[in-house]
C-alpha positions, 0 to 999 in steps of 0.5 A: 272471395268471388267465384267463377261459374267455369269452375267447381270450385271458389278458385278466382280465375279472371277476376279483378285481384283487387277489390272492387271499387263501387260508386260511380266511375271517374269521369272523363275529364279533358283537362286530365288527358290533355295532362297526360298526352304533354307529359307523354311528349315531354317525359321523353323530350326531357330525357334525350335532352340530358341523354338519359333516355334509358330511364323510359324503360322504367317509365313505361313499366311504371305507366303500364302497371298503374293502369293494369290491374293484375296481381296483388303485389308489386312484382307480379304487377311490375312482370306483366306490365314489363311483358305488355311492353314488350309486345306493344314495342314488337307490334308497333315495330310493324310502323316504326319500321316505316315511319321516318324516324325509325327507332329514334327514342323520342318518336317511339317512347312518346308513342307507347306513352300516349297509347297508354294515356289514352287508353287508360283515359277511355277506361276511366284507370286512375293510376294505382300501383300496390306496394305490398311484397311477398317473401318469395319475392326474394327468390325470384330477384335473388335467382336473376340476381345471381344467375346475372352474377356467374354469367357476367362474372368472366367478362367483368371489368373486360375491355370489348376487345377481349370480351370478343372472346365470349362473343364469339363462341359460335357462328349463331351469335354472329348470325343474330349479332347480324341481325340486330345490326342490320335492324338497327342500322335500317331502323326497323324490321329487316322484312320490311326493308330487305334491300337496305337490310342484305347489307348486314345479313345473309340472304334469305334471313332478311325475309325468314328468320324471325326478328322479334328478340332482335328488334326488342334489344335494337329498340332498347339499345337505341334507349341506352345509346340515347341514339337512332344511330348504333355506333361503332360496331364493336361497341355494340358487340359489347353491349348485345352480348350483355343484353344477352347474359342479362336476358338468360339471368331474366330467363330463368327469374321468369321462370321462377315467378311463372311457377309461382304465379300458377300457384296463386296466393294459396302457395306461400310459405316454405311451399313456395320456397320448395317451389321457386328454389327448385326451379332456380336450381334446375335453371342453374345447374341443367344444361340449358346454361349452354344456350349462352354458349351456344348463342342460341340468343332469340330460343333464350328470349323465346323461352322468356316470353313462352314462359310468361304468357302460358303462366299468366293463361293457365291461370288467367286471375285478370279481369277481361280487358287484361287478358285480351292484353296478355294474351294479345303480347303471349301471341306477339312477343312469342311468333315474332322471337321464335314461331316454333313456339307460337302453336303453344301459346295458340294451344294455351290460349284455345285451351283458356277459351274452353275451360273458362267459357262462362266467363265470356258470356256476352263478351263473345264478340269483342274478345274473339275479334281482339284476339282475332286482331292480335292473331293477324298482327302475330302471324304477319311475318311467318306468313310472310316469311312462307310466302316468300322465300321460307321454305317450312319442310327443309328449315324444320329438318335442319342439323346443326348443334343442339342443347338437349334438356335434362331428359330425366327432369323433362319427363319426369315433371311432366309426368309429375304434372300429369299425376297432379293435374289428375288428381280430383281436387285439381280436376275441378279448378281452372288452373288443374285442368288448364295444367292437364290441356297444356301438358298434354297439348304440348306432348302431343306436339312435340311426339308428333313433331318427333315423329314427323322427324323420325319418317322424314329424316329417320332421327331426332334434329335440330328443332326437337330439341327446340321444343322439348326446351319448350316442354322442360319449361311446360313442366317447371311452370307446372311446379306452381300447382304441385306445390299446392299438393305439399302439407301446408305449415301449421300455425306456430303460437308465440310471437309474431317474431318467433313466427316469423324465424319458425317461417323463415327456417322452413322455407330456409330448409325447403330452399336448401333441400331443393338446391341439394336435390335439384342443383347438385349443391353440396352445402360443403360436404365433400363428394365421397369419390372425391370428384367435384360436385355436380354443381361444381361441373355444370354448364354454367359454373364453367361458363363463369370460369371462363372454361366455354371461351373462344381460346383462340380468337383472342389473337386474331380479335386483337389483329382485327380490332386494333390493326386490319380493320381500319379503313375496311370498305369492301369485305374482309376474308380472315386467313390467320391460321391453317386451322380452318375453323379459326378462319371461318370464326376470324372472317365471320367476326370481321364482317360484323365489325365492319357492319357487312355481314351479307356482303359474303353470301359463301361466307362458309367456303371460308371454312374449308380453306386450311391455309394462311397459317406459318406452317406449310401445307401439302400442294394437295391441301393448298390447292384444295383450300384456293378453289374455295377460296376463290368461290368464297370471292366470287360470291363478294360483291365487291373485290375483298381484302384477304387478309393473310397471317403468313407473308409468305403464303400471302405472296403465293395467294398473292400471286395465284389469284392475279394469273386467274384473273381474279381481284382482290387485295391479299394484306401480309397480316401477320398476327401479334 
């Protein structure tokens, strides 16, 4: 096994994982590139032609990982050529933003194929992918497969209309649906195309809000749809909120594969299997499920993204070439979806640079200036995003509804990680002492973050819980290397098949303990106080019941989408109900639907007009609720239609507006 003069001990840190070929390097045949740059025009040609340009998504994947030479098995290969295309779409997206096909599939894919043509050419990469698998390969499909199926589980086999009601479970989701429609609709960053993008989104987020995640799923909706043009918009309410419950189900397989690849080839066995099912375990019963129900969608891609860029610089077993990549994607895919955790991945990958020096001796330059490169590209929309109209004190201070990691299971596998990292066997390695500078470095942001708060504010708000999530999946990945502190199995004679059953039952029993300890998971024994299990109650469970819908939309979404909405050109506001949350949740759901959602930049006056409902309010509370109604119009950039549920508080609506003078359109609306 090569060794590393970074560390002390023969553990392989950016190391080829594959032995190395010797002999002399395949030429450069011309004829070879000239094959390679058709079939990267052609591929994609072929495939829009028969509308089937979602298969790109596994041929770029299988490009990228035959060119690659990271990890020794197919699922790690397969992971980080998934995440190289990731931020390549991100990045490229700064030029399909300008171009004139915008996210047209064939322009995009053909682009990405003759990059990695190309680039695989200049480095003389005979396409080579490894087939072997690991046992705990299965652990980390089985964890997407079956978060997937609870979170899919209540929308199965729904119509789009009726599955509006998972969608709209909270204004954030609406927000980022809008986003991703304005990206799609303008064919790129909605930074670099605000005039066009104000349509589809309140002001200032065209210029602010990072936009990577929003982007990414545009881009692969354009490969689904096999269309630049997006469709109907409650298709693609449908479609994003399946992108989304697939992205917290990959979430959470990340995580488990990350946990494992920190532990390297060493953690196998019933150790992986204690490793990766207590992470699973964690992901699925703690309280960072309510991220769906939050539609806290671009934290749930941020946190992907966070995951496997830290996993793969802590221990960073590439050669040179694949980790300038890695760390360049850590770098983009992370500042682009969330920017907050962008000074972690900076920290990790400072971190790298020290702990593993040696390894760039005489390489200096050429990976600073990469990394430089990648650095500009990543900070170019928070830069321009502070420049503007951003402004970073106020946004970091910010209320608004939170989802709080399981603080005993964040401090106490910190403080885990922390004994681990510790110990002396772990301080000699590479990947001990880039556990101890990570979690310290992220503590250390987060106290100072918390405390920044604490001066300013005087509590703990919105964007510490952001990045104690960040710190709850620090401590997970840490897992990888506590596992390696766990007895390792003993040889068991016999036949291989009774070696295989004696391994089988281990991890069966490690996977089983970690479930029932991690996960609440009672295997059926009942609770002796006769409660549900933990299990039984968390977030997710309830989720797949049903239990976290919007009950009350089901009525207004079926006004809106079978009846009031046709024909809507100019702003819709919603009043089907007294209850003033409903009419904010009713409007914000029909200017999405009608691709509008920044024509209404006092959308939220909506909120506090307590009328349009069957039963009569007080005087006080009707004209109450019309002064914020009519600052709501005035915002409108054109005359709105109001819809009311009530024919007879339309009439007075009706009535009102027209002895102030103010135009707009009051529709009787009444709900089915």
């Amino acid at each position: 096994m090569a060794t590393s003069s970074a560390v002390l001990t023969p553990e392989p840190v950016l190391t080829r994982p594959e032995p190395v070929v010797t002999g002399p390097a395949p030429r450069r045949s011309p004829s070879v590139l000239a094959a390679a740059l058709a079939a990267s025009w052609a591929v994609p040609l072929l495939l829009h032609a028969v509308a089937l340009d979602v298969l790109l998504l596994p041929v770029l994947i299988l490009t990228i990982a035959a060119l690659i030479r990271v990890g020794g098995g197919l699922l790690d290969r397969l992971v980080v050529a998934a995440f190289l295309l990731c931020g390549a779409v991100m990045g490229l997206g700064l030029l399909f933003s300008v171009w004139p096909w915008g996210l047209a599939p064939v322009p995009g894919a053909g682009l990405l194929l003759t990059t990695a043509s190309v680039s695989g050419w200049l480095a003389r990469r005979r396409p080579r992918i490894p087939v072997r698998l690991r046992g705990s390969d299965a652990l980390v499909v089985g964890t997407v497969a079956l978060v997937w199926h609870y979170v899919h589980h209540p929308v199965a086999g729904k119509s789009a209309a009726d599955r509006l009601a998972y969608f709209v479970t909270s204004e954030d989701r609406m927000g980022h649906f809008s986003y991703f429609t304005g990206i799609r609709q303008v064919g790129g960053y909605a930074f670099l195309n605000q005039d066009a993008a104000r349509t589809y989104m309140m002001t200032p987020s065209e210029a602010v809000y990072p936009q990577g995640s929003h982007f990414l799923l545009a881009w692969v909706d354009s490969l689904v749809t096999s269309s630049a043009q997006a469709g109907s918009a409650l298709a693609m309410t449908d479609r994003y909120l399946l992108y989304v419950l697939a992205a917290y189900a990959l979430f959470c397989g990340a995580l488990v594969w990350a946990a494992r690849w920190i532990g390297g080839p060493r953690l196998r066995g019933w150790r992986a299997a204690a490793v990766c099912a207590t992470v699973a375990a964690v992901m699925m019963s703690g309280s960072m499920a309510e991220l769906i129900e939050r539609g806290f969608d671009s934290e749930t891609v941020g946190l992907l993204f966070l995951a496997l860029a830290l996993a793969l610089l802590v221990r960073p077993a590439t050669g040179r070439a694949e980790f300038v990549l890695v760390a360049a994607a850590g770098l983009i895919a992370v500042t682009y979806v969330y920017n907050l955790y962008g000074a972690l991945v900076g920290l990790a990958l400072t971190a790298v640079l020290l702990v593993h020096r040696r390894r760039f001796t005489g390489h200096w330059v050429p990976v600073l200036a990469a990394l430089a490169g990648a650095g500009l590209v990543a900070g170019l929309p928070s830069v321009f995003s502070v420049l503007t109209k951003l402004d970073v004190a106020k946004t970091s201070n910010l209320a608004g509804p939170m989802v709080i990691p399981d603080r005993p299971v964040f401090i106490g596998l910190g403080l885990l990680a922390l004994l681990v990292a510790t110990l002396p066997v772990n301080r000699r390695t590479g990947t001990g002492r880039m556990v101890l500078a990570v979690v310290l470095g992220s503590a250390t942001v987060i106290g100072v973050f918390g405390a920044w708060q604490k001066a300013t504010i005087g509590y703990y708000s919105y964007y510490f819980e952001k990045l104690t999530a960040a710190g709850l999946v620090i401590a997970l990945l840490s897992l990888g290397l506590t596992g390696l502190m766990l007895p390792a199995a003993g040889s068991t004679a016999g036949t291989a098949l009774r070696r295989r059953a004696d391994l089988l039952l281990r991890s069966g029993l490690a996977t089983a303990a970690a479930l029932a300890l991690f996960g609440g998971v009672q295997w059926g024994v009942p609770s002796g106080w006769g409660h549900p299990s933990a299990w039984y109650d968390s977030t997710m469970l309830k989720w797949a019941r049903g239990e976290a819908k919007s009950a009350d939309i089901g009525r207004p979404a079926a006004a809106l989408t079978g009846r009031d909405l046709k024909g809507a050109t100019s702003p819709v506001i919603a009043l089907y109900s007294n209850d003033a949350y409903l009419n904010l949740t009713s409007t914000f759901l029909a200017q999405i639907l009608t691709k509008q959602g920044g024509s209404m930049v006092g959308l939220y006056e909506v909120f506090y007009v307590k009328l349009g409902g069957p039963v009569a309010v007080e005087e006080k509370e009707y004209q109450a609720s019309l002064g914020h109604l009519k600052t709501a119009i005035a915002s409108c950039p054109a005359p709105p239609k109001v819809l009311v549920g009530d024919p007879k508080t339309a009439d007075r609506i009706r009535h009102d507006l027209a002895a102030a003078g103010i135009a707009a359109t009051v529709v009787d609306a009444p709900l089915p």
